[in-house]
N, C-alpha and C positions, 0 to 999 in steps of 0.2 A: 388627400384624405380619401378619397373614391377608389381608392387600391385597397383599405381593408372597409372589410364589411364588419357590419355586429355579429355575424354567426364568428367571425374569424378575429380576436381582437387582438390587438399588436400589445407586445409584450412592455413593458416600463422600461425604462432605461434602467441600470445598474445602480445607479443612486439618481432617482425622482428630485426632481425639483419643483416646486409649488408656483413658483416664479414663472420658469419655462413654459409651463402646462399651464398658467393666465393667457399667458403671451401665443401658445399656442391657437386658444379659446379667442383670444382678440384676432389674429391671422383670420380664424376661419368666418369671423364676425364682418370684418374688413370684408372678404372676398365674397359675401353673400351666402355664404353657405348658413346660416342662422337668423332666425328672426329676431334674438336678444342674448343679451351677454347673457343670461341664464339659460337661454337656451342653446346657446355655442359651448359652456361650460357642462353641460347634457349629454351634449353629443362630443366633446371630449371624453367626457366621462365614459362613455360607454364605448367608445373606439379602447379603451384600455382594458373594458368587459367589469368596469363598474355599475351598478344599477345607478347611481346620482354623482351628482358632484361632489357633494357633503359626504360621502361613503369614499370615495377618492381623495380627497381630503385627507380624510382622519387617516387613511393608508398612508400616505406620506407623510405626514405629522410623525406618525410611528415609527415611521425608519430613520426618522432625522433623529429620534429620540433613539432608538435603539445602537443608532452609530456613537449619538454621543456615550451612551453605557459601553461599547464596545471598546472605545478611545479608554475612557474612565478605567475597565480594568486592566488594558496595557498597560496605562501608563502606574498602575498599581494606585490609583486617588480613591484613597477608601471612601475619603468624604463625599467626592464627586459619588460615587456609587449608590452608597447610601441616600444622598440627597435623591437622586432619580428614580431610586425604588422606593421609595419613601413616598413622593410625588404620584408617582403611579406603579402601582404593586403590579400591575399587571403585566410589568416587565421582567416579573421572574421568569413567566414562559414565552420570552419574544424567541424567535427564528435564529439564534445568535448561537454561533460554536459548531463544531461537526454534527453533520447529520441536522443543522439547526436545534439540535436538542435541547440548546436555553444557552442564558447568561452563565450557569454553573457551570455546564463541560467546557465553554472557554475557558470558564477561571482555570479550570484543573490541570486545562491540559500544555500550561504554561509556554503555551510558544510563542508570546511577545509579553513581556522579554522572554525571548530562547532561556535553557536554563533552571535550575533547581526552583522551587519557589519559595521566595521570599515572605520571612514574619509578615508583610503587609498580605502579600498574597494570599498566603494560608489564614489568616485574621478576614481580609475577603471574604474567602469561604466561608467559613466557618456561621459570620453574619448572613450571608444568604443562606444556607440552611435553618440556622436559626428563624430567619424571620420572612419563609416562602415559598424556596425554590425544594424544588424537589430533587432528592438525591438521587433518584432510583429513574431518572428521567432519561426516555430513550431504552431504557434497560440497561439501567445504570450505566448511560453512558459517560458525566463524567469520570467516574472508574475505568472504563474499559479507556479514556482517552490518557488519563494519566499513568497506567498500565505500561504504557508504550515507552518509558525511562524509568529505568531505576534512580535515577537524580532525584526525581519525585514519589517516592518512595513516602515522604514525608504527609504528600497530597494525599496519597494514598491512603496512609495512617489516617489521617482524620475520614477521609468519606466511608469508611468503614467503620470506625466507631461511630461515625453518627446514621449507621446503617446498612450502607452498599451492599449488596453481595457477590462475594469473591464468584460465586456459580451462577451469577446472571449471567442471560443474553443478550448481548447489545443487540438492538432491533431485532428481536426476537430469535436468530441463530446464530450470533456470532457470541459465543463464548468470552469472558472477559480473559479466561487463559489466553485466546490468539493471540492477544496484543501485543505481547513480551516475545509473541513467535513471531510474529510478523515483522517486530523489529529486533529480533536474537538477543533480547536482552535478557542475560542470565539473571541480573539483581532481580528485577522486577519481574521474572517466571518464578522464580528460586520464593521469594516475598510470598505471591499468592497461593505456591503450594503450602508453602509454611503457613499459612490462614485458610487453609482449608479448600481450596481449589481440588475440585477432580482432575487428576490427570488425564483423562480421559475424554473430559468435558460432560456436562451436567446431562445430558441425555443420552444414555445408551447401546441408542441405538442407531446414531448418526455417523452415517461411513466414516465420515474425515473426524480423526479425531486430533487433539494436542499436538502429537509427534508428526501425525501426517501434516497437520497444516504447519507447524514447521519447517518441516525439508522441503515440504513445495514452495515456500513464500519468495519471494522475487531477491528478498535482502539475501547479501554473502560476506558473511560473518568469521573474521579467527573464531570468537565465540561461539560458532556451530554448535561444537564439538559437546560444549559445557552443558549448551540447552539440551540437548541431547540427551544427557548423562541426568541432567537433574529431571527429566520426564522417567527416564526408563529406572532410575531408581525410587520414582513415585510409583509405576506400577502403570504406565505409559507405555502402550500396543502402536504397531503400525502395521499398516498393509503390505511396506516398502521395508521389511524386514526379511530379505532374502539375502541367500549366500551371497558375502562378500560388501554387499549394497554399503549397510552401517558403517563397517570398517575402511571405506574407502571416502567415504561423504566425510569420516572423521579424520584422517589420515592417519590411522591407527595400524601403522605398519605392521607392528606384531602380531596385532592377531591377523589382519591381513596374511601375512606369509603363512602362517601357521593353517590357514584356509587353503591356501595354495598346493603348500605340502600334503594337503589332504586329496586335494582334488585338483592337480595343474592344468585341467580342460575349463577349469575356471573363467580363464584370462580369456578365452575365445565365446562365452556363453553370451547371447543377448536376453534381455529381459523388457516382453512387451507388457508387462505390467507396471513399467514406471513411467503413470503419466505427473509428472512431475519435473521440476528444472527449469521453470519459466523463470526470463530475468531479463535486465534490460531494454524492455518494452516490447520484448518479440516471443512469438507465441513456439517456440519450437520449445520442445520436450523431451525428454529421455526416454520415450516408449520406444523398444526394439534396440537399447542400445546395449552397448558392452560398459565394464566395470572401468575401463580405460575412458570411454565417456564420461562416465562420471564422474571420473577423480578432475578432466578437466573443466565440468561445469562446475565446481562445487571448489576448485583450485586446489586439490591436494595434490600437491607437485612430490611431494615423498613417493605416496600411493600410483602416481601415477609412473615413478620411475622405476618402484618396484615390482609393477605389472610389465611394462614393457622388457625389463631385465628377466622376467618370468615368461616372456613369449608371445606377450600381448601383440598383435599388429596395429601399429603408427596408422595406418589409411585404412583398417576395418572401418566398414558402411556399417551405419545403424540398418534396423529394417525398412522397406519401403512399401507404405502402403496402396490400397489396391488405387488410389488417386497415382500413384507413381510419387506420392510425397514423401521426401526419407532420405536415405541413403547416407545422408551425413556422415564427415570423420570427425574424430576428437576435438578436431583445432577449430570446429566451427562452434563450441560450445566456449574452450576458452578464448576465441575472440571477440570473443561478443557479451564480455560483460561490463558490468560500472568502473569507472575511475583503475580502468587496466587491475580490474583485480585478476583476471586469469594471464598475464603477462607471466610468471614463474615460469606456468604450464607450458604455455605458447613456445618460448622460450627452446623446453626441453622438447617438446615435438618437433620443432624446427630442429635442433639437432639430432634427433632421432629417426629426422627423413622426411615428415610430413608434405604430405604436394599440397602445395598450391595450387593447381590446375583445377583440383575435383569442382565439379561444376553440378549443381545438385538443386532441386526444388523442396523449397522449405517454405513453414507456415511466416505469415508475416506480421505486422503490429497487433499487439493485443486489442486496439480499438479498432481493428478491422477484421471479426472473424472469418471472411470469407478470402482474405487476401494470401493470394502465394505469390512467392520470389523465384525469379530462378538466378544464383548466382555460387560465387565463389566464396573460400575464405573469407578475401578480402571485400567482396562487395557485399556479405552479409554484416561484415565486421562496418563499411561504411554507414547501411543503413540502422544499425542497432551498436549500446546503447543511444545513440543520439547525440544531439547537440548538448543535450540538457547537464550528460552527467559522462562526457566524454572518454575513448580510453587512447588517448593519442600518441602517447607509447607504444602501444601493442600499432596503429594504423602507421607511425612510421618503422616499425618493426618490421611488419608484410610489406611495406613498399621495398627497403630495403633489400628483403630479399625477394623480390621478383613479384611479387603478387599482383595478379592482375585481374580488374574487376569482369 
């Protein structure tokens, strides 16, 4: 106990137990550290940065109760729900669902059960708004959570009729349009312009707009192409709207070639304007790179054969900058994505000569901005994406043919 202090107090366990934290309170009673179980129950209390016991208390009462609501609307028990809000209303704004934003953007955002939501689910809702919770909570965040499938599409239907707005902020700047970018869901982009969404996003004057936060998003989508189309036929701008950029992200050979044919010095042009192409948990980007870069971060194997057949170079270096960070070839962008999506890619570089060898310093995990790697192909391909969402195709692909970390 004499390792924290009251300036410093120790954080709760993950789910508090009322039991535990007597037993803890009797320990410190036992060992002399207190004059009285009320006063051992004090100074527990305040080792957690409670003012009293009875104030530590009611906190864990609360969580025991909010897990039960939490259970309640997985498991879809309208009744179990109702009974609990009923009991204490004050559970329409517990800490519960993304962002903690309440009981409602769990409902919405139906991910237990995974899945479209069900008559009980949407009848859920429906009763919470009816009788509490707040729709627009967070910045309408359940909207902005249910946004994220068009499955729920349905969800969506109702929190808008009973108010949401398509042009809110989730926590203040994020756009309820992102959500459908973030996960390239054309139903649920396509839905919210068709309701009134700015393609552009509700504030005017905010660099990243729709399309941009699209192409940057980590997700790698066939559907790209769609999201895409149904922005820029809204009336959807981007900063990353430069020669060739679009038509290769989409693998829109035609008009690709047709660029080509215009200007064949194309295929060797780098572009430090695209800080964007972040994926699989690693922080490297397309700034300084060529169009052959980005067909293989983005896995347009068409576009990518089309440029090289056009004179692109297979082991062009991105730029490097003035850190010496950079230098990258094509094959380190599609190596290093989710579930071998850039396998096509990989594929075709490898047959089109790609080395292995290049040995190059690059940014490292998103959760570490300051970390750089110095490695190969294959040992960027090891350390990204990860265990989580592996591409082990593509790592026995590089083993295969010689790749060495």
């Amino acid at each position: 106990m004499s390792n924290h202090s009251q300036d410093a107090p120790r954080p709760l366990p993950e789910r508090p137990n009322l039991r535990h934290l007597k037993d803890q309170a009797r320990d410190l009673l036992e060992a002399g550290g207190a004059a009285s179980v009320a006063d051992a129950q004090f100074k527990i209390a305040r080792l957690y940065g409670f003012a009293s016991w009875p104030k530590l208390k009611a906190h864990v009462d609360s969580l025991e109760e909010i897990g039960q609501l939490k259970q309640a609307i997985d498991t879809n028990d309208f009744d179990r729900v109702k009974a609990l809000m009923k009991r204490n209303p004050a559970l329409h704004r517990a800490p519960l669902g993304y962002g903690k934003n309440g009981p409602l953007t769990w409902a919405a955002e139906c991910r237990v059960p995974w899945g479209p939501p069900a008559p009980v689910r949407l009848a859920i809702a429906r009763w919470m708004i009816e009788n509490g919770s707040d729709v627009h909570q967070g910045g309408d965040g359940p909207l902005m959570r249910a946004a994220l499938r068009g499955e729920r599409i349905p969800m969506m239907e109702l929190l808008v009729a009973s108010g949401a707005d398509v042009n809110a902020e989730w926590n203040g700047d994020f756009p309820i349009l992102f959500a459908p970018c973030e996960s390239v869901n054309p139903a649920a982009l396509q839905w919210l312009l068709e309701h009134g969404a700015d393609a552009n996003g509700p504030k005017p004057a905010r660099r990243t707009t729709a399309l941009d936060y699209l192409i940057g998003t980590y997700a790698r989508s066939a559907e790209l192409a769609r999201c895409m189309d149904l922005l820029i036929d809204a009336g959807g701008v981007s900063r990353y709207n430069l020669p060739g950029v679009f038509d290769t992200i989409q693998n829109r050979v035609d008009r690709l070639a047709e660029r080509l044919d215009a200007n064949p010095g194309l295929v060797h042009q780098r572009f430090p304007e695209l800080d964007c192409g972040s994926t699989g948990a690693r922080r490297l980007l397309l700034r300084g790179a060529t169009l052959l870069h980005v067909a293989a971060e983005y896995g347009s194997v068409e576009a990518a054969r089309l440029l090289i057949d056009r004179g692109a170079a297979v082991n062009a270096r991105a730029l490097v900058d003035e850190a010496g960070i950079g230098g990258q070839t094509a094959i380190f962008h599609s190596v290093t994505q989710f579930r071998d999506w850039g396998l096509p890619v990989t594929h075709l570089l490898l047959e089109r000569g790609a080395d292995l060898s290049v040995r190059v310093k690059l940014p490292g995990h998103y959760e570490r901005p300051d970390e750089v790697v110095e490695c190969t192909p294959l040992g960027y391909a090891l350390r990204f994406p990860g265990a989580e969402l592996p591409s082990e195709k593509t790592l026995t692909l590089l083993h295969e043919r010689g790749g060495m970390e």
